[in-house]
ZAKOLBA-729183 format. One record per residue (C-alpha): residue number from 0; residue in three letters; chain; x, y, z. Coordinates in steps of 0.02 Angstrom, whole numbers. Example, Ala and Ser with C-alpha at 12.3 -4.5 7.8 and 13.67 -1.06 7.14 Angstrom:
// residues 2
seq | type | mol | x | y | z
0 | ALA | A | 615 | -225 | 390 .
1 | SER | A | 684 | -53 | 357 .
This chain:
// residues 378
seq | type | mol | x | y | z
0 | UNK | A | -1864 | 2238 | -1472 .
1 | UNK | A | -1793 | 2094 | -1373 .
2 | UNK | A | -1614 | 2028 | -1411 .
3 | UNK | A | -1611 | 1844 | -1433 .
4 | UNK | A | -1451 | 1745 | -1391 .
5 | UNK | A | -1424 | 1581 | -1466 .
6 | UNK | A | -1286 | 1465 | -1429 .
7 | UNK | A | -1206 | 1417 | -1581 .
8 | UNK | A | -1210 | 1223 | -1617 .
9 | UNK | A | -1188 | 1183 | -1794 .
10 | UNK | A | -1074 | 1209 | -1932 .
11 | UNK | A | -1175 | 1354 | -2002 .
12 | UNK | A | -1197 | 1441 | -1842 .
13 | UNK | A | -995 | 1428 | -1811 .
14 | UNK | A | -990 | 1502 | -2017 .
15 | UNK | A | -1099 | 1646 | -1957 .
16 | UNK | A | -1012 | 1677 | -1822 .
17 | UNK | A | -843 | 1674 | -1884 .
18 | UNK | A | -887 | 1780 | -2042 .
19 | UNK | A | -989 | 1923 | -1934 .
20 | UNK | A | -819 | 2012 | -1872 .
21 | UNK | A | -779 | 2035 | -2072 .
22 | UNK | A | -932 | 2093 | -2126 .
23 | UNK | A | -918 | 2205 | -1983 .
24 | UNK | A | -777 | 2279 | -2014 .
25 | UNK | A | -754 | 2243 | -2202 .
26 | UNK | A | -746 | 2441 | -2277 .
27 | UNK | A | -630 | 2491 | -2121 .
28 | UNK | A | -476 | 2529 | -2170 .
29 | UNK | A | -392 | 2464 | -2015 .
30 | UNK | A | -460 | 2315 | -1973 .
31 | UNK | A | -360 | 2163 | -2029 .
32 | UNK | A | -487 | 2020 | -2056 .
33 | UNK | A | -410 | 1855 | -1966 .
34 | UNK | A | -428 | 1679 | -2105 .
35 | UNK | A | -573 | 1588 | -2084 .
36 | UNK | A | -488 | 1450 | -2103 .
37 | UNK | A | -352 | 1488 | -1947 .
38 | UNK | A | -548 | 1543 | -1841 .
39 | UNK | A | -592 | 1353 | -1885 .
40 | UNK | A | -456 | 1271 | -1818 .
41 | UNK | A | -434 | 1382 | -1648 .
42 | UNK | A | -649 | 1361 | -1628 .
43 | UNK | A | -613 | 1155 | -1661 .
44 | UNK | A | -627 | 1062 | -1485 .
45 | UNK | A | -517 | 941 | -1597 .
46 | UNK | A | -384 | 1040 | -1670 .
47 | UNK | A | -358 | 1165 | -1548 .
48 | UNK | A | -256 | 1093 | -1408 .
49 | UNK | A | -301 | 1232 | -1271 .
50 | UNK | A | -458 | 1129 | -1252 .
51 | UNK | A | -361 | 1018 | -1150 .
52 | UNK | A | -384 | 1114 | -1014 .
53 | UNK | A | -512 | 1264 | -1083 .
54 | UNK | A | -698 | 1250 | -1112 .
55 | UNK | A | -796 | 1361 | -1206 .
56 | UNK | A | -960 | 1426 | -1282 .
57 | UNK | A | -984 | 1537 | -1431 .
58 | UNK | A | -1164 | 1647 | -1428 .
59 | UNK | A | -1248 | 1760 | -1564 .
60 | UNK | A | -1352 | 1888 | -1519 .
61 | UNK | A | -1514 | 1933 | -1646 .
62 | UNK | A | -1629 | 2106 | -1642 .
63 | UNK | A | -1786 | 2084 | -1766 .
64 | UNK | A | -1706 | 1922 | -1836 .
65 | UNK | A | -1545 | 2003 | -1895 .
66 | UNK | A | -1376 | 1954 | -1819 .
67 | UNK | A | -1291 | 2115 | -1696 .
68 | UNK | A | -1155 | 2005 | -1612 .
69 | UNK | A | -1052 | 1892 | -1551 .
70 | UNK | A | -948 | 1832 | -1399 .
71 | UNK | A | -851 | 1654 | -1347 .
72 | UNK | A | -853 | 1614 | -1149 .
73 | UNK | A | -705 | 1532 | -1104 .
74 | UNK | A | -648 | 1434 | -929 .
75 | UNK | A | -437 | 1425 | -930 .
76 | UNK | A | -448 | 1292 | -800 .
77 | UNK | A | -249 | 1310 | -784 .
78 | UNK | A | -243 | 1504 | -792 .
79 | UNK | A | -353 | 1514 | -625 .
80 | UNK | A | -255 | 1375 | -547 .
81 | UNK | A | -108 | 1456 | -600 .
82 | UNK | A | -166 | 1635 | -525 .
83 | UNK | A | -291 | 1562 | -393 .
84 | UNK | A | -445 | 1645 | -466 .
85 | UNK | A | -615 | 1615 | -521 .
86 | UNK | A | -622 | 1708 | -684 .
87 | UNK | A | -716 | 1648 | -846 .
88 | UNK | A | -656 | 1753 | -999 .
89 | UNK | A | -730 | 1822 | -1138 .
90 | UNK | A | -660 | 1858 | -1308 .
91 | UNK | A | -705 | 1876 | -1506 .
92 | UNK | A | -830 | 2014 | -1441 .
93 | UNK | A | -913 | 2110 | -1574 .
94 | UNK | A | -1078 | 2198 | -1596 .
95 | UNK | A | -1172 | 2345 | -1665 .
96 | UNK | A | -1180 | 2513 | -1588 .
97 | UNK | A | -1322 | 2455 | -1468 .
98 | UNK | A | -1291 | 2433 | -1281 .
99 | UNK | A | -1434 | 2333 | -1277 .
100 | UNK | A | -1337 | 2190 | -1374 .
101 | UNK | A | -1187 | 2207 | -1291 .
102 | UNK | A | -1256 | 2198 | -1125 .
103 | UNK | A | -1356 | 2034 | -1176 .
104 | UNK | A | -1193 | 1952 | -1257 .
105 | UNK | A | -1089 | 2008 | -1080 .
106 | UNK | A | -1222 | 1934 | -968 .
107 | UNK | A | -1220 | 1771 | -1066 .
108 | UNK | A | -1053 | 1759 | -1019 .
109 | UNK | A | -1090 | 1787 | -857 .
110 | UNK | A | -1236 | 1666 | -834 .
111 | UNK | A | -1137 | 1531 | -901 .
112 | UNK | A | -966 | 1581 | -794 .
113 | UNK | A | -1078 | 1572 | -650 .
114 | UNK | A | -1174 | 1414 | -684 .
115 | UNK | A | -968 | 1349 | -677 .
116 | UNK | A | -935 | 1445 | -510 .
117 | UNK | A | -858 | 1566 | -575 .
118 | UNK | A | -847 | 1739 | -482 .
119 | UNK | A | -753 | 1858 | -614 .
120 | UNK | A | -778 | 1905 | -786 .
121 | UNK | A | -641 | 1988 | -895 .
122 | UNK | A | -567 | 1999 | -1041 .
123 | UNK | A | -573 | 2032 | -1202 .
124 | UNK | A | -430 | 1860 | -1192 .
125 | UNK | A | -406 | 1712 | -1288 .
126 | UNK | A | -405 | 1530 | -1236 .
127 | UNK | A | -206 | 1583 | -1213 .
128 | UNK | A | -81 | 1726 | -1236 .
129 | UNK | A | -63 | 1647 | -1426 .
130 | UNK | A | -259 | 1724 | -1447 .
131 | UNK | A | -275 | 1930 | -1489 .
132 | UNK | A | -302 | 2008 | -1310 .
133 | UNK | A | -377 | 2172 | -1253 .
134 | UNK | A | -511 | 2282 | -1336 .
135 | UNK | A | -413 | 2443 | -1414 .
136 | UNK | A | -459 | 2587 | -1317 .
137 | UNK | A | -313 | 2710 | -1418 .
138 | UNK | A | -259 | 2709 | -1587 .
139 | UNK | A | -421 | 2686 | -1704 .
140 | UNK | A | -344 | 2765 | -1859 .
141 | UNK | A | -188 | 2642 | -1843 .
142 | UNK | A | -191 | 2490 | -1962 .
143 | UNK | A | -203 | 2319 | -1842 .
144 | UNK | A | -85 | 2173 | -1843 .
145 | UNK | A | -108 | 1996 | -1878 .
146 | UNK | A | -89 | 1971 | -1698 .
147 | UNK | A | -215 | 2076 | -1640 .
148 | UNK | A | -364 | 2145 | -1670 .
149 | UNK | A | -474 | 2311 | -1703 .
150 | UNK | A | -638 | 2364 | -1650 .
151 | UNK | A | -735 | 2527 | -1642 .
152 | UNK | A | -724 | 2668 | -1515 .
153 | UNK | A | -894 | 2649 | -1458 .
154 | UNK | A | -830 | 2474 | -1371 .
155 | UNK | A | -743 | 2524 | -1225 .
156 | UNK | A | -875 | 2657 | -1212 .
157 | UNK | A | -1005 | 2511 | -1187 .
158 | UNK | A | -889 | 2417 | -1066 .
159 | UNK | A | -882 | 2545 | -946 .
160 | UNK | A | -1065 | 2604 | -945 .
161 | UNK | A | -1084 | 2417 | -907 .
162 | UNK | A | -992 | 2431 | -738 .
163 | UNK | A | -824 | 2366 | -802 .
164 | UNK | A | -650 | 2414 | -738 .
165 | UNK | A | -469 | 2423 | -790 .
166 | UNK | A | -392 | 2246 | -757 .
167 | UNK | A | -237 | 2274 | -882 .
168 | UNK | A | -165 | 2384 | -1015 .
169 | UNK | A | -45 | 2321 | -1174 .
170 | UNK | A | 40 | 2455 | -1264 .
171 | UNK | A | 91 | 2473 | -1431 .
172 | UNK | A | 259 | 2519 | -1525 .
173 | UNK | A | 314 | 2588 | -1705 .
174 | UNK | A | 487 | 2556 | -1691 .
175 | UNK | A | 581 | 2646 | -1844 .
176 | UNK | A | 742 | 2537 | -1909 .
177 | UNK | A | 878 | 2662 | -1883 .
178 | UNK | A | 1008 | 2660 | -2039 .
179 | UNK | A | 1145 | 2596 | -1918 .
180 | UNK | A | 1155 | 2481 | -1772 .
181 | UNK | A | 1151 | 2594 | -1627 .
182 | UNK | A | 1333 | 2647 | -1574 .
183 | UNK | A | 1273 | 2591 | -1383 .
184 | UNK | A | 1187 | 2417 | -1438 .
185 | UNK | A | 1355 | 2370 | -1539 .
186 | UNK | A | 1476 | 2384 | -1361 .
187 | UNK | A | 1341 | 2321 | -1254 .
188 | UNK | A | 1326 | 2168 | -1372 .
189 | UNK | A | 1498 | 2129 | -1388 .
190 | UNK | A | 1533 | 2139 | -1190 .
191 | UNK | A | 1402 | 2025 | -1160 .
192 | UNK | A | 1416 | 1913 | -1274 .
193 | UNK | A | 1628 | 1884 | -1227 .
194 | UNK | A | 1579 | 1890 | -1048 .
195 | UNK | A | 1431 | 1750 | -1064 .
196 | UNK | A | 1506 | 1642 | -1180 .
197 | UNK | A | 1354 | 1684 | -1282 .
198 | UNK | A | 1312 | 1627 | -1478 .
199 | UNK | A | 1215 | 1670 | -1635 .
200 | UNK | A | 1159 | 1536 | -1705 .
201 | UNK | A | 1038 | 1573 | -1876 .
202 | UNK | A | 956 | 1420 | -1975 .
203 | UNK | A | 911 | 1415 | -2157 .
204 | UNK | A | 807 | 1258 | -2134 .
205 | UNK | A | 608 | 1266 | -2044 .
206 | UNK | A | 660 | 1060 | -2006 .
207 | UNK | A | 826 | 1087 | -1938 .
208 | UNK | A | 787 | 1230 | -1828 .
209 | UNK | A | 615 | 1127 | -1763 .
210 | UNK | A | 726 | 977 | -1737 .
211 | UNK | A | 853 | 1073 | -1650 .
212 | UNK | A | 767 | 1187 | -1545 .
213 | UNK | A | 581 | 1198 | -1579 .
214 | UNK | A | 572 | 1116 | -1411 .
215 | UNK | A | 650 | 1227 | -1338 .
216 | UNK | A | 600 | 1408 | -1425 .
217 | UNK | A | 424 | 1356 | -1327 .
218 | UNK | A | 488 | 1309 | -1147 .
219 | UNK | A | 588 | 1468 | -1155 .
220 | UNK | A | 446 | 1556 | -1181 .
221 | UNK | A | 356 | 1471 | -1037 .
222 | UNK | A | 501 | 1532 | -921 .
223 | UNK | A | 514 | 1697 | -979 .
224 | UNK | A | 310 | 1740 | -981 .
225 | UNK | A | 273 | 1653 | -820 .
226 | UNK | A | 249 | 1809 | -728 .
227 | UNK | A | 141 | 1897 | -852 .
228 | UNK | A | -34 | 1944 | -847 .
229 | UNK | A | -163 | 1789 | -865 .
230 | UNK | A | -8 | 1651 | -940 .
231 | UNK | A | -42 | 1493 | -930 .
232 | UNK | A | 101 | 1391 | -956 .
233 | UNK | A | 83 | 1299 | -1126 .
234 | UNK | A | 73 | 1108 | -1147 .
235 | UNK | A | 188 | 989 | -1229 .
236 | UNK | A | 22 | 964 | -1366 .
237 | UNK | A | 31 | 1156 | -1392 .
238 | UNK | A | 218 | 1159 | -1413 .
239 | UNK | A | 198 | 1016 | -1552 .
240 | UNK | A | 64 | 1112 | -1616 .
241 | UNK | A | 159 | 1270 | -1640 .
242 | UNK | A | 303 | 1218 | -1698 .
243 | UNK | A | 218 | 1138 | -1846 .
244 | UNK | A | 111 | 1299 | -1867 .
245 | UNK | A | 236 | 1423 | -1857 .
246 | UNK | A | 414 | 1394 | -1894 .
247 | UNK | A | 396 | 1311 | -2074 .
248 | UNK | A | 291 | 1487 | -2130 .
249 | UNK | A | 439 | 1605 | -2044 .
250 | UNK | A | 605 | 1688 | -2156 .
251 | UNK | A | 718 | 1605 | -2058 .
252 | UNK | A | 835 | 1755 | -2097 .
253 | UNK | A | 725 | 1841 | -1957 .
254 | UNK | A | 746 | 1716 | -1833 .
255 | UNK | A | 877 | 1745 | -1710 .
256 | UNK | A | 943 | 1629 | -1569 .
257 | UNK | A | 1058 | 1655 | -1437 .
258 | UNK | A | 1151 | 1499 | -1345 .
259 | UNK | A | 1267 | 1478 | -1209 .
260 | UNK | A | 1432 | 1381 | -1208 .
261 | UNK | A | 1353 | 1211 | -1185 .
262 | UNK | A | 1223 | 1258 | -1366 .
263 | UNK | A | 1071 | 1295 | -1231 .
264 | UNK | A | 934 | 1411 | -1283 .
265 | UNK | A | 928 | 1579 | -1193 .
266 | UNK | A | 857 | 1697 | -1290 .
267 | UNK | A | 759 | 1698 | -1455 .
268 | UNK | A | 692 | 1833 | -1567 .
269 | UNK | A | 563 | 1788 | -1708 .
270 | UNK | A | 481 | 1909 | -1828 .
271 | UNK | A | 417 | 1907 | -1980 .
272 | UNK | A | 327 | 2029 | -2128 .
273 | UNK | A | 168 | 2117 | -2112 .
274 | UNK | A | 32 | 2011 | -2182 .
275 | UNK | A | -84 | 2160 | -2115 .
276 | UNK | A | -102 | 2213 | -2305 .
277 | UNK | A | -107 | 2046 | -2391 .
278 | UNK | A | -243 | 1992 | -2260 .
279 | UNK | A | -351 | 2131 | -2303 .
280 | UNK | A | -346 | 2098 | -2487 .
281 | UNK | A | -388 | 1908 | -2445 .
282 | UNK | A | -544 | 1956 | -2353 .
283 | UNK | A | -495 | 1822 | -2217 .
284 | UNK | A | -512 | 1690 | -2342 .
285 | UNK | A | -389 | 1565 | -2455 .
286 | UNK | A | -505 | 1528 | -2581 .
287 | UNK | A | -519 | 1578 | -2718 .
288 | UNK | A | -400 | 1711 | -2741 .
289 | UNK | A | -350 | 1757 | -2544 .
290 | UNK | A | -198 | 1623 | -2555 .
291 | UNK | A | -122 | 1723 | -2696 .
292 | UNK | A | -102 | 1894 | -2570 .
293 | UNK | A | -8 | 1782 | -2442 .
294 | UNK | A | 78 | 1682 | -2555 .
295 | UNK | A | 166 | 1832 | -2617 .
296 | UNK | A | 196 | 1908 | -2422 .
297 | UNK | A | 254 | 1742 | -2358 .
298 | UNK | A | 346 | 1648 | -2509 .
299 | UNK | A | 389 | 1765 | -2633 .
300 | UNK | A | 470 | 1887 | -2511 .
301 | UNK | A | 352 | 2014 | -2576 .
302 | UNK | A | 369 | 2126 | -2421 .
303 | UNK | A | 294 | 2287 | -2386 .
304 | UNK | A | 400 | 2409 | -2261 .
305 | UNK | A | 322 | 2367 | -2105 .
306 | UNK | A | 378 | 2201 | -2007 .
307 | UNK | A | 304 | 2118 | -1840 .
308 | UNK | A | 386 | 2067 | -1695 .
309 | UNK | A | 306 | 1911 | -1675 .
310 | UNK | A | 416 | 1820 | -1496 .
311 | UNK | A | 547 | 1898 | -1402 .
312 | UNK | A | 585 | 1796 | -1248 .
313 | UNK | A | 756 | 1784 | -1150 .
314 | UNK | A | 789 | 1672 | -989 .
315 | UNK | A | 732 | 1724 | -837 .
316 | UNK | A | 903 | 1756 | -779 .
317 | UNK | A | 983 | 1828 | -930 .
318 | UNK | A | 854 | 1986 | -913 .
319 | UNK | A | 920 | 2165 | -912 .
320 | UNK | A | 1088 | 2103 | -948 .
321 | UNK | A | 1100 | 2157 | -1119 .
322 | UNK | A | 1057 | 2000 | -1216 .
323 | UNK | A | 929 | 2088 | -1318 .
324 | UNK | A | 1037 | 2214 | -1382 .
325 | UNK | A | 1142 | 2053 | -1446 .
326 | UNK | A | 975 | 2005 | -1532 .
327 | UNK | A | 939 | 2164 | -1609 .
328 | UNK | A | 1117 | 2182 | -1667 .
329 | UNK | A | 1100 | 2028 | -1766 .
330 | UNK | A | 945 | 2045 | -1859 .
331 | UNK | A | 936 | 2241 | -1876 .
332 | UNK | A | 1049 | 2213 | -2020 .
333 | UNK | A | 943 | 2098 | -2092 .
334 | UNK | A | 793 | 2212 | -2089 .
335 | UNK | A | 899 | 2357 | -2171 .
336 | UNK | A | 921 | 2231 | -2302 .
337 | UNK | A | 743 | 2169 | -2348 .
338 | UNK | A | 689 | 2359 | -2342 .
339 | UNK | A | 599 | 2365 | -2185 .
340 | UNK | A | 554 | 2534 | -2125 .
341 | UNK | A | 486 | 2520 | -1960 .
342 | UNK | A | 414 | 2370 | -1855 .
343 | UNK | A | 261 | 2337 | -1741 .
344 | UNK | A | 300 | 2272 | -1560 .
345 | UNK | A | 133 | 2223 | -1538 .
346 | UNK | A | 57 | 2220 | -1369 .
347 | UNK | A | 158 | 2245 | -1234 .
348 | UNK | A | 88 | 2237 | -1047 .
349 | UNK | A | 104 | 2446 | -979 .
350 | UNK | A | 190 | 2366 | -840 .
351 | UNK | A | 313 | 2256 | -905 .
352 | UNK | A | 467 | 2386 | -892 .
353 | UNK | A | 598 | 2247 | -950 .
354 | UNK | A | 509 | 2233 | -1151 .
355 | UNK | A | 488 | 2409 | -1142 .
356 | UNK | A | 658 | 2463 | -1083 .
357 | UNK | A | 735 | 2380 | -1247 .
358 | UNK | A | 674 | 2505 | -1368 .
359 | UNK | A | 760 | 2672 | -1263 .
360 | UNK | A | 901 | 2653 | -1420 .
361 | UNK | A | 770 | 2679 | -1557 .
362 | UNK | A | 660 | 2798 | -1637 .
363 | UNK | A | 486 | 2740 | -1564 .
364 | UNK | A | 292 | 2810 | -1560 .
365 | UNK | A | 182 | 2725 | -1439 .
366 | UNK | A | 18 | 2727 | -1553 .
367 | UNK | A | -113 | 2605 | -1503 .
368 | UNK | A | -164 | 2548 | -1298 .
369 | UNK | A | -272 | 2403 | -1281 .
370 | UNK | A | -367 | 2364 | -1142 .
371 | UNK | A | -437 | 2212 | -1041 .
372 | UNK | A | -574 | 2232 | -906 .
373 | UNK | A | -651 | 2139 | -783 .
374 | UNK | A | -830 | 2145 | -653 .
375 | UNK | A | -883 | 2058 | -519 .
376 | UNK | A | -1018 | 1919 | -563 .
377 | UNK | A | -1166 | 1959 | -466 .
């Protein structure tokens, strides 16, 4: 039977194809379902503010009038300036256990990348590094993160029977919160921070830190992810729209910022509680009774014992001097206090020795590898 791909290009389509990844996934026990709500707002031409320099196309894929799949094409006009490539992307790929439908989804990106001039597929990526990235190739019995996602073994398995290669590998961390800060972290912090002039500086108000360095937080990041795989550097309408997204929602408690002598931003750690648990029990949606699972995660300080490392970023030329010890330092403390038993790095490129090189002080099991791939466009 023939697999039919349709464009999507109405509200209902965009429902459909938002809702297919939960139903899915929705009696896995390790898939975390993302809101539908949140998938509205990133699919919006007008609310998302990547589309100032993104285009994209969402297909469905049908066998005998049922729906298999899924898959977005997406352009990052400034990522291939930025890297001096040709590549269209794709991402939010999902589909049955039939290579049939994920070969028709794949080539639809393809088509349409080439109908652009475009000479490279890869992905799974986002319109930017905000969006989950890579398809998880280890790690299927570990529970996913609000910043990433899950998908079956047999994925990968399709990829590669499909011709596609290795283009990059993220690795993932449980880091345990040891009961003390780590003898070495304590002397390393305190020698840099007399020798730098450095400060901790901790806010207990989402307007006062946005006003004083929301700004900033984002344009460090911009500096400090430049080299990484695929970043594009983010806009000033991103920054606005992140700081209005993010920082009102986070316990400020586990927000950490390090300044200089003249109050300049150079390093900045951000995490926050697990909503892995309290998204699963919403089913991806607010209404009518999903707001009440991360009202109690995010408000109520309901925590469970597992926290996320949502942004650690340190200036360029502060890097493997010891600044993050001075960040951990700070807020280990603080997750001691609220109960937290270990965190979840989230994806971290295989490569990037620097990120990885701050955990050597702690307890840590790498248990999930995601993967992105790429293929020629004939």
């Amino acid at each position: 039977m023939a697999i039919i791909i349709k464009q999507v290009s109405t509200a209902k389509e965009l429902h459909k194809f938002i809702r297919f990844n939960y139903e899915l996934y929705k009696n896995n026990p390790y898939s975390v379902p993302d809101l539908y709500d949140d998938m509205i707002n990133t699919f919006s031409k007008e609310k998302n503010a990547a589309f100032e320099f993104c285009e994209a196309e969402y297909f469905l894929a049908y066998k005998e009038k049922k729906l298999v799949g899924r898959i977005v094409a997406i352009i990052n006009n400034k990522a291939n300036e930025v890297w001096n490539k040709k590549e269209v992307r794709f991402g939010w790929i999902d589909f049955i256990d039939d290579i049939e439908v994920s070969s028709a989804l794949l080539k639809a990106v393809e088509e349409w990348g080439k109908a652009k001039g475009m000479t490279q597929i890869q992905g799974p990526l986002g319109f930017t590094d905000f969006d989950a990235e890579g398809m998880l190739v280890e790690g299927f019995d570990q529970l996913s993160t609000m910043a990433s996602t899950y998908n079956y073994p047999y994925y990968p398995q399709h990829l590669e029977k499909l011709g596609f290669e290795k283009d990059a590998d993220w690795v993932e961390f449980k880091i345990f919160i040891p009961d003390a800060i780590p003898e070495k972290h304590q002397r390393i912090s305190a020698l840099i921070q007399k020798k730098y002039n450095l400060k901790i500086k901790k806010y207990t108000s989402a307007k006062k830190i946005a006003a004083d360095y929301g700004q900033a937080i984002f344009e460090l990041m911009n500096e400090a992810y430049q080299p990484l795989y695929g970043y594009s550097p983010l806009t000033q309408k991103q920054i606005d729209q992140y700081v209005k997204m993010y920082l009102p929602i986070v316990d400020l408690r586990m927000v950490t910022l390090i300044t200089d002598a003249e109050d300049k931003l150079v390093a900045v750690g951000i995490s926050m509680p697990s909503l892995s648990e309290a998204l699963q029990k919403a089913k991806g949606r607010l209404l009518p009774f999903g707001w009440y699972h991360l009202l109690k995660t995010l408000f109520l300080k309901k925590y469970s014992k597992t926290l996320d490392l949502l942004l650690v970023a340190v200036k360029p030329e502060y890097q493997n001097k010891g600044v993050n010890a001075l960040l951990f330092s700070d807020l280990i403390p603080v997750y001691q206090k609220l109960g937290f038993i270990f965190a979840e790095s989230n994806p971290e490129l295989e490569m990037n020795g620097k990120v990885q090189a701050q955990w050597e002080y702690f307890k840590t099991e790498q248990h999930k590898r995601r993967r992105a791939y790429t293929k020629k466009i004939d």
